[in-house]
C-alpha positions as CSV (number, residue, x, y, z in Angstrom):
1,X,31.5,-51.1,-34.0
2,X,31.1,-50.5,-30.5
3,X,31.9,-46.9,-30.2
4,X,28.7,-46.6,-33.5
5,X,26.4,-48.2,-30.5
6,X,27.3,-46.0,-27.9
7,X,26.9,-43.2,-30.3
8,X,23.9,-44.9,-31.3
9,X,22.6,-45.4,-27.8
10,X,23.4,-41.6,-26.7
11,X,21.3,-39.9,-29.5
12,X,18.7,-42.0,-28.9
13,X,19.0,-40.6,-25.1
14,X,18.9,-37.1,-26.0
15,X,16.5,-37.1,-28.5
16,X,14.3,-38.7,-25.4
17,X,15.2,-35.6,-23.5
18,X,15.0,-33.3,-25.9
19,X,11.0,-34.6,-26.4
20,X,10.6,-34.3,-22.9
21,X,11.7,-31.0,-22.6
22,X,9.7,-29.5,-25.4
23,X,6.2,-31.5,-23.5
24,X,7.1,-29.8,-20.0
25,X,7.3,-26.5,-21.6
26,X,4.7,-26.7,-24.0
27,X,2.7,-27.9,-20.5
28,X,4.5,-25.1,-18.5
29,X,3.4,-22.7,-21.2
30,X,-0.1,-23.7,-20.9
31,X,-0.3,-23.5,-17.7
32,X,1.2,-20.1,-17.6
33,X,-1.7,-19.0,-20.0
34,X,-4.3,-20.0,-17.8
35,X,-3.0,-18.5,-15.2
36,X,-3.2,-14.9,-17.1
37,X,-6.9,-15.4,-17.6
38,X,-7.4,-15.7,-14.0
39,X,-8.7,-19.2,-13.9
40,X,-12.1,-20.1,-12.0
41,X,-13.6,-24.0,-10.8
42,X,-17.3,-23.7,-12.1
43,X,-19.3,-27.2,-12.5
44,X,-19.7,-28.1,-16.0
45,X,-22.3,-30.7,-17.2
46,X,-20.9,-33.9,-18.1
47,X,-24.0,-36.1,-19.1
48,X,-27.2,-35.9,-19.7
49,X,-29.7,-35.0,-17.4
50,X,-33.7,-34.6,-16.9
51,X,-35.4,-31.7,-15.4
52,X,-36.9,-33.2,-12.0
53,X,-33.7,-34.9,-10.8
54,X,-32.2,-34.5,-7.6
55,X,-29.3,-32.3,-6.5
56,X,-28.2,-35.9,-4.7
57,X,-28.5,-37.8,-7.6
58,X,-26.5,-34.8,-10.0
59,X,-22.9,-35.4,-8.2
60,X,-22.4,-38.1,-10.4
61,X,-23.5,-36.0,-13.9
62,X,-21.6,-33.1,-13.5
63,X,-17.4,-32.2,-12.8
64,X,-15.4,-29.4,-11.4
65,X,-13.3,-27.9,-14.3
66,X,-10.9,-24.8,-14.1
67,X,-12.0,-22.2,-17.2
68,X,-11.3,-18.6,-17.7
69,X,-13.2,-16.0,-15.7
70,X,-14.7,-14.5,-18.7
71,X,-16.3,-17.5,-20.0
72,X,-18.1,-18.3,-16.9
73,X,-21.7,-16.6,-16.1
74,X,-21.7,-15.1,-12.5
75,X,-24.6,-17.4,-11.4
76,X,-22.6,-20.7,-12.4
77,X,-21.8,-23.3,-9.7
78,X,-18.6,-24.4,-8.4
79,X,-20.5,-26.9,-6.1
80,X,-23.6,-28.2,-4.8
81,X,-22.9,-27.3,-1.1
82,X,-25.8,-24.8,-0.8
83,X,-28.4,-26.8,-3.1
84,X,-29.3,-29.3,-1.0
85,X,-32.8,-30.6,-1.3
86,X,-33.1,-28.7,-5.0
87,X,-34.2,-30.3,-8.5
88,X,-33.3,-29.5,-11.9
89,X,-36.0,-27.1,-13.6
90,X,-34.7,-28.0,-17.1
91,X,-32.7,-30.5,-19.1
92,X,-29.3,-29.7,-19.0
93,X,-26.9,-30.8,-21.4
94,X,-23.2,-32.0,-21.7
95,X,-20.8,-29.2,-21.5
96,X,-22.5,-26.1,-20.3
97,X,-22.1,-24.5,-16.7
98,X,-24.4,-25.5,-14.3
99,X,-26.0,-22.2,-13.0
100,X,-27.8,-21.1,-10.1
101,X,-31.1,-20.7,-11.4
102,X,-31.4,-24.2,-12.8
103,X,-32.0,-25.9,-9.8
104,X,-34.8,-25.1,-8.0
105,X,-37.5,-26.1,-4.8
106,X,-39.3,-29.1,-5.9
107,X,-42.7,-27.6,-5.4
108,X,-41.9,-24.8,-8.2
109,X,-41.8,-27.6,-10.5
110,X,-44.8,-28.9,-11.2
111,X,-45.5,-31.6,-13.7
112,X,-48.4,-32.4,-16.4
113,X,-51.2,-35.0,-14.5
114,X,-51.0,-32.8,-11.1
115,X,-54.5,-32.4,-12.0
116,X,-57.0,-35.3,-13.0
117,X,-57.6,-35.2,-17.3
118,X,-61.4,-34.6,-17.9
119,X,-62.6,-37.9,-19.6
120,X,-62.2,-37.2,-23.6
121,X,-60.2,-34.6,-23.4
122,X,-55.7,-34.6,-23.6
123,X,-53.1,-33.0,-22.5
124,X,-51.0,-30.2,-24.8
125,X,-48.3,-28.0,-23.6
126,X,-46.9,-24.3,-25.3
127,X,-44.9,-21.9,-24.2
128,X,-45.0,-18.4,-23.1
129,X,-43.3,-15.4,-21.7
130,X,-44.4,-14.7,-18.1
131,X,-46.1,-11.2,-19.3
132,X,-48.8,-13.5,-21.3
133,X,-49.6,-16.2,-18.6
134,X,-50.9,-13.3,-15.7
135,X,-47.0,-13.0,-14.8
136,X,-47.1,-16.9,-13.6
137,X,-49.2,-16.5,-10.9
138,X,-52.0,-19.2,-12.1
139,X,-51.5,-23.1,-11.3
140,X,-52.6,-26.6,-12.2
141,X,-56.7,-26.7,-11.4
142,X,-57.1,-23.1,-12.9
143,X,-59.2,-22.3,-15.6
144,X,-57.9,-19.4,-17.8
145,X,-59.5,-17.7,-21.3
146,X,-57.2,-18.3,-24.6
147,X,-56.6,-14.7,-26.3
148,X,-55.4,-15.4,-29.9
149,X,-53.6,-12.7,-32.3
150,X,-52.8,-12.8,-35.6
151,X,-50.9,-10.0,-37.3
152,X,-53.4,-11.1,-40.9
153,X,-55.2,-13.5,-42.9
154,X,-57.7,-14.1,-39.7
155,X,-60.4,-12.1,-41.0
156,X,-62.5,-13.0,-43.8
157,X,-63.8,-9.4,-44.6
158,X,-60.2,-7.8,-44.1
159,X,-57.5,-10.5,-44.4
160,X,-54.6,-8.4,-44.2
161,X,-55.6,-6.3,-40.9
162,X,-53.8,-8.1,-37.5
163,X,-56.7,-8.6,-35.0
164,X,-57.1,-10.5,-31.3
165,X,-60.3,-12.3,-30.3
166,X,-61.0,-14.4,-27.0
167,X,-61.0,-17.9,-29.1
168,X,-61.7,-20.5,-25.9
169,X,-63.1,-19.5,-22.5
170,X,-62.3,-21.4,-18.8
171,X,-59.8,-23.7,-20.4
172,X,-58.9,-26.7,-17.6
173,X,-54.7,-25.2,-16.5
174,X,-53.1,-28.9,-15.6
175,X,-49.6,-28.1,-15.1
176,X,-47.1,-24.9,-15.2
177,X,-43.6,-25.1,-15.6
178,X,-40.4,-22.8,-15.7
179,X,-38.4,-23.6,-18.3
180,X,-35.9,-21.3,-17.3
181,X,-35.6,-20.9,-13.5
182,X,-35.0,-17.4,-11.8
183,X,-36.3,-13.8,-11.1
184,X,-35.7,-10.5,-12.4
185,X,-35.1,-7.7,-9.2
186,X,-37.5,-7.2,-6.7
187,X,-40.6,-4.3,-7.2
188,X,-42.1,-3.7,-4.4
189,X,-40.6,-6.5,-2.5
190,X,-42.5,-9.0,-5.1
191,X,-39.6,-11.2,-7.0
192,X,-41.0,-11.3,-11.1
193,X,-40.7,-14.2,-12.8
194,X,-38.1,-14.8,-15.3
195,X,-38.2,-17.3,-18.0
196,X,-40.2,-19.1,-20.8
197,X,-43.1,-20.3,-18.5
198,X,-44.5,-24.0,-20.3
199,X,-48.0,-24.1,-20.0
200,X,-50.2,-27.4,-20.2
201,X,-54.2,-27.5,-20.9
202,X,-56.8,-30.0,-21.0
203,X,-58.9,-29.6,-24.3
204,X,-60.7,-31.7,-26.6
205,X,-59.1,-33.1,-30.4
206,X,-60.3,-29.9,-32.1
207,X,-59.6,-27.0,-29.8
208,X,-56.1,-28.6,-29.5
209,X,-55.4,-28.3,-33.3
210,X,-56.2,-24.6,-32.8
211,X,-54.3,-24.2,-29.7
212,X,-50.9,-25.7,-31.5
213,X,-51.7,-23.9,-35.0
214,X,-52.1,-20.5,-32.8
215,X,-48.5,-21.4,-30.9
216,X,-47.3,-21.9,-34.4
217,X,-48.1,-19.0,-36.5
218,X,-49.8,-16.5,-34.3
219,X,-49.4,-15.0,-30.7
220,X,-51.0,-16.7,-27.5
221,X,-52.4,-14.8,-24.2
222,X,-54.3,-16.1,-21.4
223,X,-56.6,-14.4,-19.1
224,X,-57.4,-16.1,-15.3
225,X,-61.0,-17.2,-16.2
226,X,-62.8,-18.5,-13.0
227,X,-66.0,-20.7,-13.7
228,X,-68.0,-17.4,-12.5
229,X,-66.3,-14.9,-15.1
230,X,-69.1,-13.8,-17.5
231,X,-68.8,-14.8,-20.8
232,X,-69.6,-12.1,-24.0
233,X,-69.8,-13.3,-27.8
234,X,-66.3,-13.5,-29.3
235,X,-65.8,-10.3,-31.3
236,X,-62.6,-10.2,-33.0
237,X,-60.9,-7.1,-32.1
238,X,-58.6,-4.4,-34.9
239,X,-56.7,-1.7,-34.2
240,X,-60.1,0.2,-35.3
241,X,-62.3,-1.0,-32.9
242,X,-59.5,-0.7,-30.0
243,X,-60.8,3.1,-29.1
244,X,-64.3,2.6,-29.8
């Protein structure tokens, strides 16, 4: 009976070590993986967090993890030494790197009401590439001119011919935005803007309908439209009239 207990006792033992052999080299193992894809430290999001917070206020949102060189962008973070004073430009969300060009000088992100509403009139926001808002160079208290295309069904006489018309002249500019912080290279010592650039406007009920249908199924421009810029009659331009 006794010697069945010690027997007992002892496989018990070594099926103990046995389990704790196989975990250290199953650890050991992945360990030794990681260390053939040349591990980096990159901060990786680990919460929620709005655009306009505080590189102070992040440390607590975000964690240094260890994650193969390949899957980590060149511009992500491996800590917020050198951002001292900076503000997220966008929301960032849990699990992605936190890069670079997402934190930003508070004045380069502005927000909608930096400039008084017009009585009756309300606030929308679109977006747009920097190419189609004069390359990001306007701000909130500019007035700008709303170029609208549609590639058809604009034209009454010719519905299936695209055409571009100057819809809404000296629009009130509220706010601008980045939603995607950074520069392309340098021409002629001049950074360009990189990034979808968000857009706010002050317009009445109607012109806002417009504004959002032409967001959502045509193509938006603006123009920089001072209160002095003449103003012709909107003529809806073709690819006809283009060389005329």
């Amino acid at each position: 009976m006794k010697s069945r207990l010690l027997g007992g006792a002892a496989a018990v033992v070594l099926a103990i070590i046995g389990a704790l052999l196989v975990f250290s080299y199953t650890q050991n193992a992945d360990q030794r993986a990681m260390q053939g894809l040349n591990p980096t430290d990159v901060l990786v999001v680990q919460e929620a967090v709005p655009a306009g917070t505080p590189v102070g206020s992040l440390a607590e949102s975000v964690a240094v993890e260890s994650q193969p060189a390949k899957a980590v962008p060149d511009s992500a973070l491996e800590n917020l030494d050198d951002s001292a004073g900076k503000v997220t430009s966008v929301d960032l969300i849990p699990g992605e790197h936190l890069l670079a060009g997402k934190l930003i000088d508070p004045a380069e992100l502005q927000t909608p009401g930096a400039v008084p509403v017009p009585e009756g009139l309300q606030e929308i926001t679109f977006s747009l590439e920097p190419q189609r808002v004069i390359g990001g160079s306007i701000t909130a208290g500019d007035t700008v001119g709303v170029f609208v295309s549609f590639d058809e069904g604009a034209l009454d006489d010719e519905p299936e011919e695209a055409s571009t018309q100057l819809v809404f002249h000296k629009v009130l500019v509220t706010a601008l935005q980045r939603s995607e912080a950074g520069a392309e290279e340098p021409v002629d010592n001049q950074a360009l803007p990189a990034g979808t650039m968000l857009v706010t406007v002050a317009v009445d009920d109607v012109d806002a309908s417009k504004i959002i249908f032409s967001a959502e199924f045509g193509r938006i421009w603006l123009s920089k439209e001072p209160a002095d810029a003449d103003e012709s009659a909107p003529t809806p331009i073709r690819k006809s009239e283009v060389y005329q």
